[in-house]
N, C-alpha and C positions, 0 to 999 in steps of 0.2 A: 271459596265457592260458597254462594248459599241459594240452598235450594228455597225454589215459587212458594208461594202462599197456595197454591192449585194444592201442590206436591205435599202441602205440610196438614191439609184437611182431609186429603185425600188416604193419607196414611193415617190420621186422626179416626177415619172412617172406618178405612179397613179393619182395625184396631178393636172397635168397637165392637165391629162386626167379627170379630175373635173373639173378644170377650164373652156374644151373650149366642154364638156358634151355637148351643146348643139349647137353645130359648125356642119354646115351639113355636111362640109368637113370633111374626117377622119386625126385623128392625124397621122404622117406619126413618122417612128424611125430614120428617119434624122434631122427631125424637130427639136425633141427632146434632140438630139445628141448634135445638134447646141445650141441651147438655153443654157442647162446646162453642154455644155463643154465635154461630156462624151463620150466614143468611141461605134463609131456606131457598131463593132462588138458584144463585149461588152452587147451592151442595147439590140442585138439583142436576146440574149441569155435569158436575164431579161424578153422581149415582152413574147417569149416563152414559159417561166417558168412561169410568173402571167396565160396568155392564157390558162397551161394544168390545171392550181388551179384555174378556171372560174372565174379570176377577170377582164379577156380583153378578150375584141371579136377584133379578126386579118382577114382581108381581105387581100389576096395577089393581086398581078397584080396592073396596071395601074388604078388608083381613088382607090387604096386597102388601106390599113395603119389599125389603131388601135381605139378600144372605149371603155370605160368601159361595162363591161357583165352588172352589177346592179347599179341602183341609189349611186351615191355618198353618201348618208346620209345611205346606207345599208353598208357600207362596214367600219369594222372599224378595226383603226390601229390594235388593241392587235390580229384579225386574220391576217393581212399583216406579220407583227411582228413575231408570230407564224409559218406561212408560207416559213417565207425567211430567219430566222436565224434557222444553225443547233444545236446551243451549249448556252444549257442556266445554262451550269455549273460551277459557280461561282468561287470556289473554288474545287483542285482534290478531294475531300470527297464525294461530288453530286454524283460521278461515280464509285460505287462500283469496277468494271474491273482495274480502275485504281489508286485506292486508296490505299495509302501506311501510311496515318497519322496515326502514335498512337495513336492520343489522341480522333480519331472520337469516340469511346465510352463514352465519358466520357465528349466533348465537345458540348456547348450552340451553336457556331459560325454556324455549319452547318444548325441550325434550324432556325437562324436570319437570315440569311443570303436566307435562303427558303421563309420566311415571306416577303420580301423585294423583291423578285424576284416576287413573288406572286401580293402582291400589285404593282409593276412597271406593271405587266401585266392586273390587273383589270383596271388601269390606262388608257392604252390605250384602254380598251376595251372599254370603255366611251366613247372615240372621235373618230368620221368620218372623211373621207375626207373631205366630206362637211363641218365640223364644221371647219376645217384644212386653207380653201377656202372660208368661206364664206364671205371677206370683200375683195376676189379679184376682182367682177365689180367693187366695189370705189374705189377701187384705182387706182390712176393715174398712165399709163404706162411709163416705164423710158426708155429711148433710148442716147446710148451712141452719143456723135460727129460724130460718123463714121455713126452712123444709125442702128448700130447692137443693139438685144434688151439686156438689160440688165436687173438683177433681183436684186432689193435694198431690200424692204421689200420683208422676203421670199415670201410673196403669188403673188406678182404684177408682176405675170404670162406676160410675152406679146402677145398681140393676135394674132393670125396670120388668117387671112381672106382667 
């Protein structure tokens, strides 16, 4: 299985938005853009989409930008996950409409293959953001030559004041 490129900014995002939680500034979707390289139209669409599935509260206008709706330690991947991927079918058999194998009657693969899926998903249901984030105040912020921030370990968010 691997999860969208939607799913993989999107949790990039939220991420973020753990990180700097408790920033009185709001996180802005250029900020963001900038940081993890990703097109500001793009994430704009992402803001949106978390926003109507009550994961971010969005302010518009001048001092507007974005914050997480609930506590970091409330939010956990396996609903993110949930939320942002549409197709968790592994193989064509998952999808009766589209299923053409002969041998689904008779075949072990589509039930293992269910368990696995199953378990990847209990999986994240166990980890928050917060669990995701939480050794991002120790760690030391990394800044390229140029001054732009850079991200080595995933979590070593850089702060932006």
């Amino acid at each position: 299985m691997r999860l969208t490129q939607w799913t993989d900014y999107a949790l990039r995002l939220l991420m973020y938005c753990a990180v700097h939680q408790q920033r009185e500034r709001p996180i802005t979707i250029s900020e963001v853009a900038q940081v993890h390289n990703i097109s500001r139209s793009h994430l704009t669409k992402i803001v949106q989409d978390l926003a109507g599935r009550g994961l971010l509260e969005t302010t518009r206008g001048r001092g507007g930008g974005m914050r997480l709706l609930r506590p970091a330690q409330e939010v956990s991947l396996g609903t993110v996950v949930r939320a942002t991927e549409t197709d968790f079918d592994m193989v064509e058999c998952f999808n009766p409409a589209t299923n053409a194998c002969y041998l689904s009657s008779n075949c072990r693969l589509k039930s293992v293959l269910s368990q696995a899926t199953q378990a990847f998903l209990r999986t994240l249901d166990g980890v928050t953001l917060a669990d995701l984030v939480a050794d991002a105040d120790a760690a030391a912020l990394m800044r390229s030559a140029a001054g732009q921030p850079t991200i080595q370990p995933l979590i070593a968010f850089p702060r932006v004041r």
